[in-house]
C-alpha positions in Angstrom: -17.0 12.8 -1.4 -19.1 10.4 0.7 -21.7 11.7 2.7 -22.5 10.3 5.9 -24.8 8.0 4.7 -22.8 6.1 2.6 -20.0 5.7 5.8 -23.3 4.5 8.1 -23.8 1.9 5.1 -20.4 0.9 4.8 -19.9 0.6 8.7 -22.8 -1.8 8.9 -21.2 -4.1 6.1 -18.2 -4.6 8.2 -20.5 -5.2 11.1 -22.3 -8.0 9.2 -18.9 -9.9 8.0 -18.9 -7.9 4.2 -16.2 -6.2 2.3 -15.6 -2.6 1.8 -13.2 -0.9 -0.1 -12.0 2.5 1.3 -9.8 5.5 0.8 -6.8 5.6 3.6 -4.0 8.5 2.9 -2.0 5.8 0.7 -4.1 3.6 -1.5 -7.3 2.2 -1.2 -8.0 -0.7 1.1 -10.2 -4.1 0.9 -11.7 -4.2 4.2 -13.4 -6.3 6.9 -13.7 -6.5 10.7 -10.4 -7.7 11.7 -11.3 -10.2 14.7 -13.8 -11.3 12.6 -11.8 -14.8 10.6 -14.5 -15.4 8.4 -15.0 -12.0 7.0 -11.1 -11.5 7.0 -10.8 -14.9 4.9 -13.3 -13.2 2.2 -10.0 -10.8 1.7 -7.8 -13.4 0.8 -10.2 -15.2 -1.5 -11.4 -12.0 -3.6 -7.9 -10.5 -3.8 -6.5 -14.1 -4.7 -4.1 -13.1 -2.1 -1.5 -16.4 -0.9 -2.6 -17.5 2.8 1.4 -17.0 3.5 1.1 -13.4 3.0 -0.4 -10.9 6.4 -2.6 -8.3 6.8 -2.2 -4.8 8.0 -4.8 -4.0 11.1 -5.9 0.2 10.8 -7.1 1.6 14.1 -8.9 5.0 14.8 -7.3 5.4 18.3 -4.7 4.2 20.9 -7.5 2.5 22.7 -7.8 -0.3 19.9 -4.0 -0.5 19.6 -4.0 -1.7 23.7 -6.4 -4.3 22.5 -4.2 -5.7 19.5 -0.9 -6.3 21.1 1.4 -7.7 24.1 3.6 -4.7 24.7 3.9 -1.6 26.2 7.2 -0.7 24.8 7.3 3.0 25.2 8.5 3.5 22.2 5.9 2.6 20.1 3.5 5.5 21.7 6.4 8.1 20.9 6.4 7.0 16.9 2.4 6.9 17.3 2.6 10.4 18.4 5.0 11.8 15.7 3.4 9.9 13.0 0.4 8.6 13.7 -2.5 9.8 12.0 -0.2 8.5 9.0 1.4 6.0 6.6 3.3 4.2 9.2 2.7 0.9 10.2 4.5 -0.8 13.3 4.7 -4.5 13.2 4.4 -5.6 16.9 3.4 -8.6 19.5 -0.1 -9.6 18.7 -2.8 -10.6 21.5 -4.4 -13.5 21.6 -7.8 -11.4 20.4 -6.4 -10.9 16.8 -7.3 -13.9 14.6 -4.4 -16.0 12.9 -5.6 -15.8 9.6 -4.8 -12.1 9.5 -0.9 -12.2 10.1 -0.7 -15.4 8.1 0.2 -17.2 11.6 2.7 -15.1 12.7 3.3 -14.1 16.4 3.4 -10.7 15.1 0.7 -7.9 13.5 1.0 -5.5 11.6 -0.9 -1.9 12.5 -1.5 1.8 11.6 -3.7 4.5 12.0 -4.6 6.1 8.5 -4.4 9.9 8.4 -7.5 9.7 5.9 -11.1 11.2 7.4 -13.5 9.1 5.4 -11.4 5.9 6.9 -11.2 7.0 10.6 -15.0 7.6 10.4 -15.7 3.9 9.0 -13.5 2.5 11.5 -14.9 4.0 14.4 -19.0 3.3 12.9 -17.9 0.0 12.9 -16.9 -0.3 16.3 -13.9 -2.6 15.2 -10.3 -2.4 13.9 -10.3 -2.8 10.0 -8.0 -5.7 8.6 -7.2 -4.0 4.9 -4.6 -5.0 2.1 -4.7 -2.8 -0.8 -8.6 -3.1 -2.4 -6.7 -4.7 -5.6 -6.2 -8.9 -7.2 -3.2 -10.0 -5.6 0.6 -8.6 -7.2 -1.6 -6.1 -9.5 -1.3 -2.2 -9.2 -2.6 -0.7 -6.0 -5.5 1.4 -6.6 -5.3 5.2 -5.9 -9.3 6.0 -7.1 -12.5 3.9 -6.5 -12.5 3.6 -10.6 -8.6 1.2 -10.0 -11.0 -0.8 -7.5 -13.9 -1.2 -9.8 -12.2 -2.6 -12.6 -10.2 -5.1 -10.8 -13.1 -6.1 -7.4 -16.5 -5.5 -9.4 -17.6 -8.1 -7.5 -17.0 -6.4 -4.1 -19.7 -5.7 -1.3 -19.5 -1.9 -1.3 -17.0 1.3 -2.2 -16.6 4.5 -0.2 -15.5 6.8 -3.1 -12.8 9.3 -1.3 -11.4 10.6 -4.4 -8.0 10.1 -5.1 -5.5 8.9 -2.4 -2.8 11.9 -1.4 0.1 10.0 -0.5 -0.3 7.4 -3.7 2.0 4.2 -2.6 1.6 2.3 0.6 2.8 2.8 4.3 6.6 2.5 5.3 6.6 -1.2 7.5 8.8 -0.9 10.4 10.0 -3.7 13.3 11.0 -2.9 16.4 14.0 -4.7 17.7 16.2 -4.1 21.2 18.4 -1.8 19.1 15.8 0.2 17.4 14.0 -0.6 14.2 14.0 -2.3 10.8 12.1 -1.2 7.2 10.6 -4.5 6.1 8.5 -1.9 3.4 10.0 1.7 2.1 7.2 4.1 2.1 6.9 7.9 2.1 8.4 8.1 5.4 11.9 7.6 5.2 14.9 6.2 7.2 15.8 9.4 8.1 13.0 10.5 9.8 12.1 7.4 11.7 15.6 8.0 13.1 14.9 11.3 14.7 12.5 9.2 17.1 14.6 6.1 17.2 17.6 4.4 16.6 18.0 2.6 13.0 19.0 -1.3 13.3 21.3 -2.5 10.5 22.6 -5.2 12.2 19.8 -8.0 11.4 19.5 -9.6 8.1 15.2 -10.0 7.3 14.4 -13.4 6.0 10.9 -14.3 6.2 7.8 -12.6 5.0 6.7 -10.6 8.0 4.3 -8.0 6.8 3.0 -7.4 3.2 5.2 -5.9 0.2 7.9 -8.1 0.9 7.4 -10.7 -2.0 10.0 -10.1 -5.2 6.9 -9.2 -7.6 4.3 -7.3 -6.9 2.1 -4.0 -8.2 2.7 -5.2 -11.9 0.2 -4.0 -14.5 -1.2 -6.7 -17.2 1.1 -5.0 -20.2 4.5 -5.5 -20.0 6.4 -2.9 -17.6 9.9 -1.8 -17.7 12.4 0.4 -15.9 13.8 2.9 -18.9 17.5 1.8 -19.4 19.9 1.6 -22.2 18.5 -1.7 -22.9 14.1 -1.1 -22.5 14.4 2.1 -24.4 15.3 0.0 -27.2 11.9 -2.1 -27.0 10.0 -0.3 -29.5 9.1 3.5 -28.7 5.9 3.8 -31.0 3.8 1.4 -29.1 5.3 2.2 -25.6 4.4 4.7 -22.8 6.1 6.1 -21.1 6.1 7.6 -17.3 8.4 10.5 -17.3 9.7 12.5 -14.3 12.6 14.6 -15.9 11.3 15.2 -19.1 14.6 14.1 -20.4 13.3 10.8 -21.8 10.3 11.7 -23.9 11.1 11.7 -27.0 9.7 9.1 -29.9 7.3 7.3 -27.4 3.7 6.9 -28.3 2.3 8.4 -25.0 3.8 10.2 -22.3 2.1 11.3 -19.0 4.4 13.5 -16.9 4.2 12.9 -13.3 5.3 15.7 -11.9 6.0 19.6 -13.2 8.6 20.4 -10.4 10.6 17.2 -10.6 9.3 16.7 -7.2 9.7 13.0 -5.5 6.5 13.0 -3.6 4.8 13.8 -6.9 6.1 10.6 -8.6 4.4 8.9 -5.0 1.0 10.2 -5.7 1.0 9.5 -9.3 3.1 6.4 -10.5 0.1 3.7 -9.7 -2.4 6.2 -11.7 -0.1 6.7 -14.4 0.1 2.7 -14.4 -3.2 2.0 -14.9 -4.0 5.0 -17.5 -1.3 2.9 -20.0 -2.8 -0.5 -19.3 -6.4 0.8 -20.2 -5.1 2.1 -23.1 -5.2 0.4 -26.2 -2.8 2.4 -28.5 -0.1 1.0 -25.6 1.7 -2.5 -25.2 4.9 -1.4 -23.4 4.8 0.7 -20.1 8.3 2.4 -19.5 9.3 4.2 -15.9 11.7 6.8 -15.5 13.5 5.3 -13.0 15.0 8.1 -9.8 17.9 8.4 -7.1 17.3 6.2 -4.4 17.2 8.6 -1.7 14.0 9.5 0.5 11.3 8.5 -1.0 13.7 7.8 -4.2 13.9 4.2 -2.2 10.1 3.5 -1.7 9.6 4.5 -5.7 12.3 2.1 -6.8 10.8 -0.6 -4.7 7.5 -0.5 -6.1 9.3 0.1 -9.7 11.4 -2.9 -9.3 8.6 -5.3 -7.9 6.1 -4.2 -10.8 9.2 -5.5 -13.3 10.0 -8.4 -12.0 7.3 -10.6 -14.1 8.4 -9.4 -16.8 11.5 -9.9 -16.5 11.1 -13.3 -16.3 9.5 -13.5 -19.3 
């Protein structure tokens, strides 16, 4: 864990335009003073992140939100209330005081308030919301440990080492619309909560890229990565590894690291990304295989990242 020190450093390197990664309750993030567009386009060029592609804005209080957005749709303050310190983020009106280059040009920005004490401190040190993609190269796996940041941003200004992130895959995205909302990302909060608040909108079909996550591939490690299916389990079981939720599945593979002893979804959340990474360090392994799960709950945000990791290789 940080001490204060190491926050009162990080805090002045977002004052002075610099990148810092950081632990949130999801992943780790790539930071920098959000109405700051010079600092924020360092983002983009050490991630190697597409220009196309917006940044999520994290806040440490309700006062910042007022500052970053054009409505006062009651609404958002009741989803704030229920899930805010959390991995929720609402994609809303933007003022005129949030740069361009952070929602990629859109009328629109993308916010959330992390449920993570070392990032609420750094944010309100710095005296400034926090633009912050996942502290990662662009379509790679998100990092749930400062050790996933340091092997893929060595060059970066500065770490805040939190330990490992709780929650393990990135905020659910919602929009609100005048019948309620719409998941542009799946995350650990589900459908079925966010309707307790509010209404659930199926009416609208999503076509652009509004908020981040929504790209075909994306979290994919550098080894080739498959969902386990009558067809990937026939790849070559010696030199794979696999990441294995039931148990059912492990036989003949090289490696196995078991996500989770009680078969419990949120436990696949935390530790898919980690497990990810542990294969493609490994030299022994040249084929990562996922367990794949129901898609209900969080089954949905699991397959997501699953399916986006996949897709490279699949076109292979």
């Amino acid at each position: 864990m940080n001490n204060l020190n190491d926050i009162n450093i990080a805090a002045q390197c977002i004052k002075d335009g610099k990148l810092v990664a950081f632990p949130t309750d999801t992943v780790y993030g790539l930071g920098a003073n959000a109405l700051n567009p010079l600092a924020v386009a360092k983002i983009f060029e050490l991630k190697e992140r597409p220009s196309f592609d917006p940044l999520i804005i994290h806040i440490s209080n309700i006062q910042q939100l007022e500052i970053l957005i054009l409505t006062t749709d009651e609404r958002i303050y009741k989803l704030a209330e229920k899930f805010w310190p959390g991995p929720l983020t609402m994609v809303l009106p933007k003022s005129r005081i949030v740069p361009d280059i952070v929602t990629s040009g859109l009328s629109t920005v993308g916010i959330r308030m992390p449920d993570n004490d070392i990032a609420l401190e750094l944010i309100c040190k710095s005296e400034c919301p926090i633009a912050a993609p996942s502290a990662n190269k662009f379509g790679r796996i998100s990092p749930t440990t400062a050790a996933h940041v340091k092997k893929q941003l060595p060059n970066i200004d500065y770490i805040l080492d939190g330990g490992k992130t709780k929650v393990g895959i990135e905020s659910t995205i919602i929009k609100l619309t005048e019948f309620g909302f719409q998941i542009l990302r799946n995350g650990i909060i589900t459908k079925e909560e966010l309707e307790k608040i509010i209404p659930f909108d199926g009416n609208l079909k999503i076509e652009k890229i509004s908020a981040p996550g929504m790209l075909k591939s994306h979290y994919s490690p550098n080894k080739m990565f498959f969902i386990a299916n009558n067809a990937t389990l026939k790849l070559g079981k010696s030199r794979a590894g696999l990441i294995s939720f039931s148990g059912e599945l492990e036989k003949g593979f090289r490696k196995v690291i078991k996500i989770s002893e009680r078969k419990d979804l949120k436990d696949y959340a935390v530790n898919m990304f980690e497990a990810m990474h542990t294969f493609e360090d490994d030299n022994e392994i040249e084929i990562i295989i996922a367990e794949p799960v129901y898609e209900n709950g969080i089954g949905k945000a699991i397959m997501d990242r699953l399916r986006k990791a996949e897709f490279t290789w699949l076109q292979k």
